[in-house]
N, C-alpha and C positions, 0 to 999 in steps of 0.2 A: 899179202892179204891178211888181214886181221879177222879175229874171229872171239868171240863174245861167249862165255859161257851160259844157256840161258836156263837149262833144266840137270839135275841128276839123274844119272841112270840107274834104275837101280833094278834087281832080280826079286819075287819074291819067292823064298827058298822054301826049306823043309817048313809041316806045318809042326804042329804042336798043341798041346791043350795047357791053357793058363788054370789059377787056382781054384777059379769056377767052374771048370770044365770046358769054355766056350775053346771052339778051333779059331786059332791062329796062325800068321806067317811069318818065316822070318824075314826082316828084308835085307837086302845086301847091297851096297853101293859098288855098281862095279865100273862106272866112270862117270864120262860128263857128255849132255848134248849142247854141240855150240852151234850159235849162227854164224855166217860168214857175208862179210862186205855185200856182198851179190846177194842176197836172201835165203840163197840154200842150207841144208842143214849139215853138221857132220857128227859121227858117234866116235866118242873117242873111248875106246875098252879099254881100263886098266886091269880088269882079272874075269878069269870066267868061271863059275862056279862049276863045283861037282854035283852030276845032276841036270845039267844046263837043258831045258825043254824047249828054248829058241824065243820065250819072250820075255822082254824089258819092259818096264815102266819107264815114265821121266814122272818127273816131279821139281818144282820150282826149290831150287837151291833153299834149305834153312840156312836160317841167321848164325854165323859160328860165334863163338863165346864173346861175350861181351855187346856184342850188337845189338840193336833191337830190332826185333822185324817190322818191314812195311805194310799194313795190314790197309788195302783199299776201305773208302769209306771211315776213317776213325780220324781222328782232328789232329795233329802234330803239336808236338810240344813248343812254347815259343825257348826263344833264350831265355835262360834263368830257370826250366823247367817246371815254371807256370801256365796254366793254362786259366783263359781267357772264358768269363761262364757263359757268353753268346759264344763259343765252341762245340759247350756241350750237344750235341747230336739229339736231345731231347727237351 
């Protein structure tokens, strides 16, 4: 049975205050959620924080280095990384 990764898991941890003062969270990657052949889902844990309050986020995998992300709605580069100006979206 094959199985697709299709979100991160991830925790969001201790808060914090950045250099404005605003509260923030930290967030932590602590695996991945796949789909599987059949439709169902599975959670695959690689660590569990300290702290652990029992809930996860998913969030759709970022692009890792070098990639580009696929951002719905925005027009694709052709070959040669020209784009076409009936493309443009406006």
């Amino acid at each position: 049975m094959a199985m697709k990764k299709t979100h991160d898991a991830v925790y969001a941890g201790e808060k914090y205050n950045d250099r404005e003062g605003n509260e923030k969270a930290r967030y932590i990657n602590v695996g991945s959620l796949m789909a599987r052949d059949d439709g169902s889902m599975t959670l695959k844990l690689e660590s569990l924080p300290i702290g652990f309050n029992g809930w996860i986020n998913f969030y759709e995998p970022k692009p890792k280095d070098g990639e580009q992300p696929q951002r719905a709605g925005r027009p694709q580069r052709q070959a040669g990384g020209e784009m076409k100006d009936d493309d443009i979206p406006f």
